[in-house]
BAVOKOL-551816 format. One record per residue: residue number from 1; residue in one letter; x, y, z of N, C-alpha, C, O in turn. Coordinates in pm, whole numbers, plus 50000, padded with zeros to 5 digits. Example, Ala and Ser with C-alpha at 12.3 -4.5 7.8 and 13.67 -1.06 7.14 Angstrom:
REM residues 2
<1 'a' <51319 49431 50780> <51230 49550 50780> <51320 49670 50780> <51424 49668 50846>> <2 's' <51285 49775 50708> <51367 49894 50714> <51290 50003 50787> <51341 50114 50804>> 
This chain:
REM residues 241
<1 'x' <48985 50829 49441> <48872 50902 49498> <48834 50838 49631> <48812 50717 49638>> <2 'x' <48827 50920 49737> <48766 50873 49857> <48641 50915 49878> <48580 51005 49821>> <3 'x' <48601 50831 49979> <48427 50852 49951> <48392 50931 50092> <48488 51000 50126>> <4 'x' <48290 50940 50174> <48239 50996 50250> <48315 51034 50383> <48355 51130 50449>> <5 'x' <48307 50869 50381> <48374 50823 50521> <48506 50877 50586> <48603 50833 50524>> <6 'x' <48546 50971 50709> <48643 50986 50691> <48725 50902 50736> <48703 50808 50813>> <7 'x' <48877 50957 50660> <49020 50865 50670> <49066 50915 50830> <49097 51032 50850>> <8 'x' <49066 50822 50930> <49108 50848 50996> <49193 50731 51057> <49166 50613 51035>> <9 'x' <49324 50783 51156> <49412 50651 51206> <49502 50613 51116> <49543 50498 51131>> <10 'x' <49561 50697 50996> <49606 50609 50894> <49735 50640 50929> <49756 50732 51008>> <11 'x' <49856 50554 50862> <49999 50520 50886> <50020 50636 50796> <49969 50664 50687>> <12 'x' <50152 50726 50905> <50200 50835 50821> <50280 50805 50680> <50303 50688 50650>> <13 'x' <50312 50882 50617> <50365 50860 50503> <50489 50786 50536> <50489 50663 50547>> <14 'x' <50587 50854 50551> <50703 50744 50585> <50721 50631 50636> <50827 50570 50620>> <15 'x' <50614 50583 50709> <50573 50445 50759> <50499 50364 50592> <50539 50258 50543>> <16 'x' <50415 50432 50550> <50336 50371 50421> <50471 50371 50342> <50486 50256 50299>> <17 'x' <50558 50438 50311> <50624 50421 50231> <50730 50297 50255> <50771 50223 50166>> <18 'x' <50765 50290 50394> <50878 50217 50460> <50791 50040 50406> <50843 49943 50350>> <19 'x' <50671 50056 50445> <50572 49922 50381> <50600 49903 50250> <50650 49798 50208>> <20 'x' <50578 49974 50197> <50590 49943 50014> <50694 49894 49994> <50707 49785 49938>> <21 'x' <50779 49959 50032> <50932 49899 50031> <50956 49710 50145> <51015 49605 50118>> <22 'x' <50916 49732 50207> <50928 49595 50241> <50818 49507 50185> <50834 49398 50241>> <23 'x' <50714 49498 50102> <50651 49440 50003> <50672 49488 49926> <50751 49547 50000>> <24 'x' <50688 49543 49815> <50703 49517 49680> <50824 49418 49611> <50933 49384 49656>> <25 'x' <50766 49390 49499> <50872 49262 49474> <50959 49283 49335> <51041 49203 49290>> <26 'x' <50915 49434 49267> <50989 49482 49206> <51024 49659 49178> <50929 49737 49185>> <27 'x' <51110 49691 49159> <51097 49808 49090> <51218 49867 48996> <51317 49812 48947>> <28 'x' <51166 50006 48993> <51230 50057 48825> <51381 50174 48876> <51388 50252 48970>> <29 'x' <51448 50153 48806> <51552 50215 48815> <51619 50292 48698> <51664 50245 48594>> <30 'x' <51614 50470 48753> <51670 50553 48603> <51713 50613 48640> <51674 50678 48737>> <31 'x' <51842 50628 48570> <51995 50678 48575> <52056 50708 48443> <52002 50668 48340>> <32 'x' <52153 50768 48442> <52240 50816 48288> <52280 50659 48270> <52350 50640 48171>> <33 'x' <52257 50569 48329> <52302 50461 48223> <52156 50394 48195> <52172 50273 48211>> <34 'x' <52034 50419 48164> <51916 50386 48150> <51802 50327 48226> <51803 50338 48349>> <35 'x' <51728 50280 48180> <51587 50231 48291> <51648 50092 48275> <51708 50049 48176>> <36 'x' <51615 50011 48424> <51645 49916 48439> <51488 49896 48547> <51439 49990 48609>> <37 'x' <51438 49767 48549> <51322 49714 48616> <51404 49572 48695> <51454 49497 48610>> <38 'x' <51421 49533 48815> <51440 49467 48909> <51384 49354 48994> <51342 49384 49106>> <39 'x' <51378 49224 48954> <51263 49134 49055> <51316 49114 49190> <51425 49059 49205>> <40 'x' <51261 49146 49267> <51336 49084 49407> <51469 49081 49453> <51539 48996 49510>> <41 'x' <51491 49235 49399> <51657 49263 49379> <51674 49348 49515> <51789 49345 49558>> <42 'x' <51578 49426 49594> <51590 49538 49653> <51621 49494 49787> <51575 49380 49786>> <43 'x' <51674 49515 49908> <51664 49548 50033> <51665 49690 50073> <51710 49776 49998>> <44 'x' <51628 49710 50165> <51657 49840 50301> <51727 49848 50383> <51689 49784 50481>> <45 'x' <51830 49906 50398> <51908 49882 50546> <51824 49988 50583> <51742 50056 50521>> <46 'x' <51883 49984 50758> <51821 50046 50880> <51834 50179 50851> <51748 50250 50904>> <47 'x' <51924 50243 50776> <51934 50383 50746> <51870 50462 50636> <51891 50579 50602>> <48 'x' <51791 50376 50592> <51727 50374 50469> <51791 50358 50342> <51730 50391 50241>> <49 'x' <51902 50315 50335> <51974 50302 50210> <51858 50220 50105> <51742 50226 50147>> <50 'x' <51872 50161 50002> <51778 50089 49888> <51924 50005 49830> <52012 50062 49765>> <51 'x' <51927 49895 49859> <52034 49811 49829> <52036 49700 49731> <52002 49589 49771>> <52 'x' <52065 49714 49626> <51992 49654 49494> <52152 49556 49480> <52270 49590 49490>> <53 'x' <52076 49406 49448> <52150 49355 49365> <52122 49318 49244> <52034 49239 49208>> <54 'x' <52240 49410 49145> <52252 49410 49034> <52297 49303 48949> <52386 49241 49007>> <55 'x' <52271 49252 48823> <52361 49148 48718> <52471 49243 48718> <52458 49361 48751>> <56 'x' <52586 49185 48679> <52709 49239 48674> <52735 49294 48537> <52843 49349 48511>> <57 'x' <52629 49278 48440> <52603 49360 48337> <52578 49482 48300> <52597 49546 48196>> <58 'x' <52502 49518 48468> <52378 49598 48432> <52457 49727 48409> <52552 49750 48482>> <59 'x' <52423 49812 48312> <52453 49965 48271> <52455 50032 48404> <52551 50095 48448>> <60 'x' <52291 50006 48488> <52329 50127 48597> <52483 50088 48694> <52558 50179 48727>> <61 'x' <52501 49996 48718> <52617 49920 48783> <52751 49976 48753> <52827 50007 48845>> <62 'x' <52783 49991 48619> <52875 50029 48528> <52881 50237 48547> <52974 50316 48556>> <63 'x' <52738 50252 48546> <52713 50391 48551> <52804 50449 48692> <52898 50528 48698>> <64 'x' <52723 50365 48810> <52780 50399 48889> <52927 50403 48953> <52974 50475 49041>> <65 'x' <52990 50291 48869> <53184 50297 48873> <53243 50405 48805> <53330 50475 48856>> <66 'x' <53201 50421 48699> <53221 50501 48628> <53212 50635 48651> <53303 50702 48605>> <67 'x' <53111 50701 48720> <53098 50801 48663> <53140 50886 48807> <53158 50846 48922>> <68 'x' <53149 51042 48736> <53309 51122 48807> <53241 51140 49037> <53137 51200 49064>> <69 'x' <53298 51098 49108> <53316 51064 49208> <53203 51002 49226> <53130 51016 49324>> <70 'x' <53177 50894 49086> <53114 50810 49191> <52975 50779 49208> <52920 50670 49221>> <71 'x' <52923 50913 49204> <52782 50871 49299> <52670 50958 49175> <52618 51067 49200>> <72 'x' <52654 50898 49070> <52552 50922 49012> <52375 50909 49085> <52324 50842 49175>> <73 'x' <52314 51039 48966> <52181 51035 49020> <52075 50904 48955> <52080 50842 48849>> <74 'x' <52006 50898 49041> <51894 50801 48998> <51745 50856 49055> <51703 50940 49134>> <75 'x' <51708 50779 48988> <51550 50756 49029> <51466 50620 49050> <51466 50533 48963>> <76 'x' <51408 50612 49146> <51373 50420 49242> <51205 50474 49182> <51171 50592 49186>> <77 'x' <51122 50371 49132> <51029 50380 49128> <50931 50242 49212> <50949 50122 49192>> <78 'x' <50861 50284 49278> <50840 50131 49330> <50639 50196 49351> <50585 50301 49387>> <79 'x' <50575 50015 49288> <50408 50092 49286> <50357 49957 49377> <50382 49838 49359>> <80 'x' <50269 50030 49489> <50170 49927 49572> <50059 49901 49514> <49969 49986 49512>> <81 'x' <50042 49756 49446> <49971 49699 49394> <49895 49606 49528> <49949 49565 49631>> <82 'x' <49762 49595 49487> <49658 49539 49606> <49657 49455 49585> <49615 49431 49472>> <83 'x' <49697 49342 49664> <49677 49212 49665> <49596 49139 49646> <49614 49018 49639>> <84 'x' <49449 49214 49629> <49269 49128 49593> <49229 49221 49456> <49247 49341 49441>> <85 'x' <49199 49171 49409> <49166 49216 49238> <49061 49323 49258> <48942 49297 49280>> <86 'x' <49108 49435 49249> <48982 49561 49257> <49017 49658 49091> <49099 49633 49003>> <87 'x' <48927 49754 49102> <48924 49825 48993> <49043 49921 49033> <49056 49947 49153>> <88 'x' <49131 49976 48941> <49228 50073 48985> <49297 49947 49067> <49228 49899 49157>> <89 'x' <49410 49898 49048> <49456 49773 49129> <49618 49842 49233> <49680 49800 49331>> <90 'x' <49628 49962 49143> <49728 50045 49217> <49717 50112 49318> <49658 50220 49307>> <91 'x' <49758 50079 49422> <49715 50169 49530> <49753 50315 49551> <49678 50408 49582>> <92 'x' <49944 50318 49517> <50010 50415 49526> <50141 50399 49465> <50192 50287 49459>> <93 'x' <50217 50535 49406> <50351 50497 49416> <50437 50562 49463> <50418 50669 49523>> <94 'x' <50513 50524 49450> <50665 50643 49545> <50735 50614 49457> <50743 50514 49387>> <95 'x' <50834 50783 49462> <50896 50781 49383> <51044 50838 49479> <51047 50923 49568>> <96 'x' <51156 50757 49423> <51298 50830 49518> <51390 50857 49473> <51464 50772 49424>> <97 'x' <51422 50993 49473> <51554 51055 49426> <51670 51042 49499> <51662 51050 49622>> <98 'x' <51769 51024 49449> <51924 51011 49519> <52007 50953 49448> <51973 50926 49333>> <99 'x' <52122 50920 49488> <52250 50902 49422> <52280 50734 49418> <52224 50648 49486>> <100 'x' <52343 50722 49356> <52396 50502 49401> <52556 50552 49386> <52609 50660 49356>> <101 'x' <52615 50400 49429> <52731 50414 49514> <52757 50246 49531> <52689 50174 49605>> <102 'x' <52851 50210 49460> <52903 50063 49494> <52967 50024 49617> <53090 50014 49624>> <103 'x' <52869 49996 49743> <52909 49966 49837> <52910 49788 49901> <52807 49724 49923>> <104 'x' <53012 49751 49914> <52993 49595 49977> <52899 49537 49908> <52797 49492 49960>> <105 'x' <52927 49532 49768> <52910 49387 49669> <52763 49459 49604> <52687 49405 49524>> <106 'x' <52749 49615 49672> <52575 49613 49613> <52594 49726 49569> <52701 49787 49570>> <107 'x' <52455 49777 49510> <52433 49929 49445> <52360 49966 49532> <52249 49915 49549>> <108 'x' <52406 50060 49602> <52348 50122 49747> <52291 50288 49695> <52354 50385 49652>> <109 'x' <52175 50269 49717> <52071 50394 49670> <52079 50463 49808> <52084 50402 49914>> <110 'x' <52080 50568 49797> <52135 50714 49929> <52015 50785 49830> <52030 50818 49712>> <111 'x' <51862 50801 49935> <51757 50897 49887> <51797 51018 49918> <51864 51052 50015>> <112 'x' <51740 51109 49802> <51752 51243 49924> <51596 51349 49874> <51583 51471 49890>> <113 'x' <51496 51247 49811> <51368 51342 49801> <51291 51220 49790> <51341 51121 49737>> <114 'x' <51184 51220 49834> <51084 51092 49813> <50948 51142 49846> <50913 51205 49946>> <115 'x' <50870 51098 49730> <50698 51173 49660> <50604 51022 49671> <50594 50936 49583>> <116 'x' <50562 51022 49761> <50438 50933 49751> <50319 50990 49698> <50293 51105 49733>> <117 'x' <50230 50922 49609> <50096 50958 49552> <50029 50851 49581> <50070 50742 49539>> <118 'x' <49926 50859 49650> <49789 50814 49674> <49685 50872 49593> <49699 50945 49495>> <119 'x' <49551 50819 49659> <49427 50875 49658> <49409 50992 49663> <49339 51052 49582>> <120 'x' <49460 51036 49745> <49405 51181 49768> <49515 51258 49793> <49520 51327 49894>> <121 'x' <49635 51254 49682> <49753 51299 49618> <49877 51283 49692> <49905 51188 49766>> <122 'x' <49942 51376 49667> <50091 51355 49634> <50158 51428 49817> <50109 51506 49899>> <123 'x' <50277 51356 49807> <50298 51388 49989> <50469 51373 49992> <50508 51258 49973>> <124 'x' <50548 51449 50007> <50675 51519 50002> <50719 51415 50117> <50636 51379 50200>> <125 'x' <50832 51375 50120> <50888 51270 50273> <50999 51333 50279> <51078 51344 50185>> <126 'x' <51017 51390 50415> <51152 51411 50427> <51254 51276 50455> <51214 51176 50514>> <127 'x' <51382 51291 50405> <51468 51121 50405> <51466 51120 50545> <51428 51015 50596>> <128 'x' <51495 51206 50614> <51546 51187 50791> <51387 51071 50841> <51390 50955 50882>> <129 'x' <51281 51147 50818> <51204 51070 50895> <51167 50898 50806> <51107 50796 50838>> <130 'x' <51236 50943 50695> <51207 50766 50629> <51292 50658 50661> <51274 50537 50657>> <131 'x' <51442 50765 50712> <51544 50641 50766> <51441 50579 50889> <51401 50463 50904>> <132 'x' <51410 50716 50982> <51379 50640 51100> <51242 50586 51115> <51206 50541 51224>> <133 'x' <51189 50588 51046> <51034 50498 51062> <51071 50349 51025> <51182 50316 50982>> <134 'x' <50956 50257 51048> <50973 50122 51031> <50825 50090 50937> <50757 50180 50889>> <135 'x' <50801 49976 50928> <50705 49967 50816> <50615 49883 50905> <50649 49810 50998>> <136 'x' <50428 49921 50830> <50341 49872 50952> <50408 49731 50973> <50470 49685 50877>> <137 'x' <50399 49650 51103> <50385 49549 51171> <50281 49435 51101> <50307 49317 51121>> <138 'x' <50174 49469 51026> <50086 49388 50958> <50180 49408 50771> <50143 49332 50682>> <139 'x' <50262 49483 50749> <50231 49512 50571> <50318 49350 50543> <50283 49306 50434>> <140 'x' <50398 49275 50600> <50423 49138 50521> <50342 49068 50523> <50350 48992 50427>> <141 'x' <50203 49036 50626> <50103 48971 50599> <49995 48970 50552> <49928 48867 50546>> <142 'x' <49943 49116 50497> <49863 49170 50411> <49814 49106 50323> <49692 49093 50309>> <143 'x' <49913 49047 50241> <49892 49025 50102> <49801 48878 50109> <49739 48837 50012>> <144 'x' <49804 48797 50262> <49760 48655 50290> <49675 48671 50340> <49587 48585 50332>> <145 'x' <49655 48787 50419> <49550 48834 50516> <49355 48924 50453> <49243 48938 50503>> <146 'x' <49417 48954 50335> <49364 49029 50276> <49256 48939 50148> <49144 48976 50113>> <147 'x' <49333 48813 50095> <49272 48750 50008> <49204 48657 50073> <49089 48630 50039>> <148 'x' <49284 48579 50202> <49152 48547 50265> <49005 48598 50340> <48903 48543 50379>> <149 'x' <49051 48712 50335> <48911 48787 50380> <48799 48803 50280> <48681 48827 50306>> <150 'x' <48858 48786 50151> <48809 48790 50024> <48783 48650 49968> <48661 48639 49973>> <151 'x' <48804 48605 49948> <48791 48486 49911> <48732 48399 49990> <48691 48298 49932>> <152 'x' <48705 48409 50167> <48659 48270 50251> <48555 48348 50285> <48445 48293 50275>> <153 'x' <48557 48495 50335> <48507 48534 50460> <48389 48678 50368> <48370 48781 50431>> <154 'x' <48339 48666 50258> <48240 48738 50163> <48146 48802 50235> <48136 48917 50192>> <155 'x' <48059 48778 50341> <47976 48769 50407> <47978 48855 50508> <47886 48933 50532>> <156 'x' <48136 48841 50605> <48171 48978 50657> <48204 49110 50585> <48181 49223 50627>> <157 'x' <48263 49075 50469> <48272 49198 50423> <48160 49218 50348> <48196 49277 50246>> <158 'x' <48100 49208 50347> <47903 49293 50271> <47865 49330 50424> <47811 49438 50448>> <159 'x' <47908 49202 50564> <47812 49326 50700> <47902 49403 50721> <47864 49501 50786>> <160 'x' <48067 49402 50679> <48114 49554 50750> <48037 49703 50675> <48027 49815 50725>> <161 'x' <47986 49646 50518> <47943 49773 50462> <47842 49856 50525> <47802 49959 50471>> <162 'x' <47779 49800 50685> <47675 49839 50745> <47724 49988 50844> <47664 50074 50907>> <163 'x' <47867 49957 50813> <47955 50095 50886> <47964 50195 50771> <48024 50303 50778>> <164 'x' <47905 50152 50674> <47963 50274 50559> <47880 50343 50573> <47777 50297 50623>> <165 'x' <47886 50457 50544> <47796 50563 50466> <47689 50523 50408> <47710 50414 50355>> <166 'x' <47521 50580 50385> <47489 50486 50289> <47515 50591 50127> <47491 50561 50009>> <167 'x' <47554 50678 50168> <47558 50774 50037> <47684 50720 49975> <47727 50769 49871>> <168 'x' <47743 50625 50032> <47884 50599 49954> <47846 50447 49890> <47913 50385 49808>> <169 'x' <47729 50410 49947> <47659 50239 49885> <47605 50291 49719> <47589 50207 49631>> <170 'x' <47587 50411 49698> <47488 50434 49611> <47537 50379 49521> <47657 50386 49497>> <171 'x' <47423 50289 49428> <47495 50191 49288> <47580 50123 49278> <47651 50124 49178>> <172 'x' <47601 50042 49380> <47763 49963 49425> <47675 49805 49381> <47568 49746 49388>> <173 'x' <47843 49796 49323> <47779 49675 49262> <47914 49556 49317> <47933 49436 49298>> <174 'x' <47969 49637 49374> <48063 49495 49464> <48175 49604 49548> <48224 49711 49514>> <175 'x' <48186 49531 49658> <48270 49574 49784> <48447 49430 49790> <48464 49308 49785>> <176 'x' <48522 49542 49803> <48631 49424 49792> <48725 49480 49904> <48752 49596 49872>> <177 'x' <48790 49443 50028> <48872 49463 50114> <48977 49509 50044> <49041 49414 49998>> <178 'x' <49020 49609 50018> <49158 49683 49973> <49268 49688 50042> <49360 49664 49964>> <179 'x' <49306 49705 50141> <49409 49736 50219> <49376 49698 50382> <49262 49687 50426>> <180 'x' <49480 49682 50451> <49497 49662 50627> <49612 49695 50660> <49712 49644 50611>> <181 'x' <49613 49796 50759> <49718 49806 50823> <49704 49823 51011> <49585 49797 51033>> <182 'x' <49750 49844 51100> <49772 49821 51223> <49664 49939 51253> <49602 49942 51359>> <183 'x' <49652 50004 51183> <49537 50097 51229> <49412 50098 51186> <49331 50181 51228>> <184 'x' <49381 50001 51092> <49237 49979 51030> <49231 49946 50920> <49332 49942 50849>> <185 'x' <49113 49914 50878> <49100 49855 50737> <48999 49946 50616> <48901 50021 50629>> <186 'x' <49076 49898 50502> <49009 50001 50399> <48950 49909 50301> <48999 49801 50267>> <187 'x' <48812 49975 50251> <48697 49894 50130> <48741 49937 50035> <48818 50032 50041>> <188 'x' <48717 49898 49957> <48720 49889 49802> <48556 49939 49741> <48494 49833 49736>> <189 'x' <48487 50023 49707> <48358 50059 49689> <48366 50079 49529> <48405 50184 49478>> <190 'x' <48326 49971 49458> <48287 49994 49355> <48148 49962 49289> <48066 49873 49312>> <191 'x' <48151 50074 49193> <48011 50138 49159> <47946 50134 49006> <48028 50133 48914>> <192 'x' <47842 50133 48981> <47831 50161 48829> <47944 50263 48757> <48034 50234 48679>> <193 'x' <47915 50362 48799> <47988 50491 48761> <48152 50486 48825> <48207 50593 48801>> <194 'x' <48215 50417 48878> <48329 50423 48922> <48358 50360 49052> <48302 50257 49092>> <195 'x' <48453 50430 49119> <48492 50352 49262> <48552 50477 49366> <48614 50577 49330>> <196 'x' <48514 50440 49502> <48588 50512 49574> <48614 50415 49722> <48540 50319 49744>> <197 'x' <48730 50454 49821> <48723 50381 49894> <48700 50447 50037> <48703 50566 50068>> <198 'x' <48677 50345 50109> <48655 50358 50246> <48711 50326 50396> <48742 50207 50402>> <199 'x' <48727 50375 50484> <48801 50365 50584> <48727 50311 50723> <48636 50369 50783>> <200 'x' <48788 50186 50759> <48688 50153 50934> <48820 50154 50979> <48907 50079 50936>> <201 'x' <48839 50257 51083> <48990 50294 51172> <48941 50111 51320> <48841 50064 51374>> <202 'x' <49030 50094 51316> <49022 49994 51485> <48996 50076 51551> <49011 50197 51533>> <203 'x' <48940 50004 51664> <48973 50103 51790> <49102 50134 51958> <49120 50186 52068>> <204 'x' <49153 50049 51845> <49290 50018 51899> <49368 49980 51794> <49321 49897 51716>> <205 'x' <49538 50046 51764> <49606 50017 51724> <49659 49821 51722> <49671 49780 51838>> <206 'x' <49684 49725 51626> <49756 49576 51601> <49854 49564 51583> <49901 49561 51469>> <207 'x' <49906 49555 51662> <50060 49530 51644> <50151 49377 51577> <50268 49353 51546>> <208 'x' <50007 49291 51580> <50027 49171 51571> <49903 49068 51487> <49781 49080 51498>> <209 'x' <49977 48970 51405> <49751 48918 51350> <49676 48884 51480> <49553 48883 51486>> <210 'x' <49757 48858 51584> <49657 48799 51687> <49541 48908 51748> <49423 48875 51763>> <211 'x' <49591 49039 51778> <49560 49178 51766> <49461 49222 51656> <49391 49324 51653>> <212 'x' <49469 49136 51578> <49422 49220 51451> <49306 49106 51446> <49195 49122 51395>> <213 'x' <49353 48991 51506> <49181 48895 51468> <49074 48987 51556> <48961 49017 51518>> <214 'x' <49135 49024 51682> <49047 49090 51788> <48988 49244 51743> <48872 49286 51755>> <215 'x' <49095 49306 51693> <49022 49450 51645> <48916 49401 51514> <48815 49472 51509>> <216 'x' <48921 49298 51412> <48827 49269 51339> <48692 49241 51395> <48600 49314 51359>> <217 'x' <48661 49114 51505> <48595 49093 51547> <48525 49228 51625> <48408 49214 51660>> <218 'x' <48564 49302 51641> <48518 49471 51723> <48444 49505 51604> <48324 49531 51612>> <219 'x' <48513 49507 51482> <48463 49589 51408> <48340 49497 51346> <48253 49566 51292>> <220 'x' <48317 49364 51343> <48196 49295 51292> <48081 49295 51373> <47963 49303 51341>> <221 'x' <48157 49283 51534> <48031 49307 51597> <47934 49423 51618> <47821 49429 51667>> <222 'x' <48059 49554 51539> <47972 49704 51593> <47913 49662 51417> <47818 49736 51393>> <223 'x' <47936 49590 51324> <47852 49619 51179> <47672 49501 51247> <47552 49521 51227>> <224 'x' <47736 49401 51316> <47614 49341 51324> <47536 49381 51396> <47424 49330 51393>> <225 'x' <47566 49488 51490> <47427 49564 51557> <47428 49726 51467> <47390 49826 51527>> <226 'x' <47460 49733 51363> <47365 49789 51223> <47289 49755 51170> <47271 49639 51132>> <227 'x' <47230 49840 51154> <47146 49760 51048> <47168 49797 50879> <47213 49903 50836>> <228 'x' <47131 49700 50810> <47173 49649 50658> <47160 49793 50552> <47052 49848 50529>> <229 'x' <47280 49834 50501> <47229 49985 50368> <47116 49944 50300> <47151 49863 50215>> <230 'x' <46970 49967 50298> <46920 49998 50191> <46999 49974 50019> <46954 49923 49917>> <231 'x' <47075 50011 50038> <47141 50007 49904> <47207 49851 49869> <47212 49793 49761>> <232 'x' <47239 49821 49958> <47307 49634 49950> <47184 49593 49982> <47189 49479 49936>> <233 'x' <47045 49607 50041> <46943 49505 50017> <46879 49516 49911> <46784 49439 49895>> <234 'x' <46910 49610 49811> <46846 49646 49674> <46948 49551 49576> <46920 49479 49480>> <235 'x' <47064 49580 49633> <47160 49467 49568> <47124 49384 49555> <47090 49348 49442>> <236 'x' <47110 49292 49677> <47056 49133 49676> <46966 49117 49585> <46967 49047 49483>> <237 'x' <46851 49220 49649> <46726 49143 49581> <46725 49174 49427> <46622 49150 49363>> <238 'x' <46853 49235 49358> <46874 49255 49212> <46917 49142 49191> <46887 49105 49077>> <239 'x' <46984 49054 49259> <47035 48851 49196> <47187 48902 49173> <47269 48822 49128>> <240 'x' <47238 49074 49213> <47400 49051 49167> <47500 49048 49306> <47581 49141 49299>> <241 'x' <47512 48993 49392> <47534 48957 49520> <47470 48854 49615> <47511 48843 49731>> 
């Protein structure tokens, strides 16, 4: 569920997806020779292939020698999990259809349909534009970038909530940095009754953390000449923040 605020600036799908894939550290694999789950088995080549190394056991491995020219179907499941402990901890998943193919020592996944689901649903990728996209510039440092904002820096994130909505503060009983990417950063808004999240776009694209300390600092200084939600000073003075 998204909340008020709109989503704007966000990384197209094939870029979000091209991210997931260069962070995630596992995923699921189903084929006529069964489900198989993977730790830190996956790469990407530049063409988008999904290049799995397999145990020399594995059924799908076997599936794919085996079976008649070759190039059995599969299915890649891979889920973006948030790196700071929020409610709903899944961000999204993608899902990729295509064939495998024992190429140069690996099981080389050839997509040819790929379904990302988010928040605010489900989004068709064509393969052409997933070969050629690249993945945000910030998604390998996320996961370091994100818990320290959480864990050191508490204080900015309660004044960025001074950019929110206040109709999206209503009954919030904790704010947690969810996501960053080169185009802005997303809250975590959770509530008595549930959660929804929120979007502060930069005002300039980051190509880099050094970039990204500077678009933060933009965005603290436009929360510190806000003034405070009503709704987070009802917080405080409740003793749960």
């Amino acid at each position: 569920m998204a909340d008020s605020q709109t989503w704007t600036a966000a990384p197209a799908a094939p870029e979000r997806a091209r991210s997931m894939l260069a962070t995630a550290w596992s995923c699921a694999v189903t084929a006529e020779g069964g489900r198989e789950e993977f730790v830190g088995a996956h790469t990407v080549a530049d063409d988008g292939r999904v290049l799995l190394q397999v145990p020399e056991d594995s059924a799908l491995l076997g599936a794919a020698i085996c079976a008649p020219r070759g190039e059995p179907s599969a299915v890649l499941e891979f889920a973006d999990v948030a790196p700071v402990p929020v409610r709903g901890r899944i961000r999204a998943r993608l899902w990729m259809a295509g064939r495998l193919a024992v190429e140069d020592g690996y099981l080389a996944f050839h997509p040819t349909r790929l379904v990302l689901r988010g928040p605010s649903g489900s989004v068709v990728i064509d393969p052409a534009e997933f070969a050629a996209a690249a993945p945000d510039p910030l998604a390998t440092a996320e996961a370091r970038l994100l818990t320290h904002l959480a864990d050191c820096h508490g204080d900015a994130v309660e004044r960025l909530t001074r950019l929110v909505d206040a109709g999206s503060l209503h009954g919030v009983v904790r704010v947690r940095p969810l996501a960053v990417d080169r185009h802005g950063l997303t809250l975590r808004i959770e509530r008595t009754g549930g959660h929804g999240d929120v979007r502060l776009p930069f005002h300039a694209p980051a190509d880099d953390v050094s970039q990204l300390t500077e678009r933060m600092h933009v965005l603290l200084a436009r929360a510190s000449a806000a003034a405070c939600p009503r709704a987070l000073q009802r917080h405080r003075t409740d003793g749960e923040g």
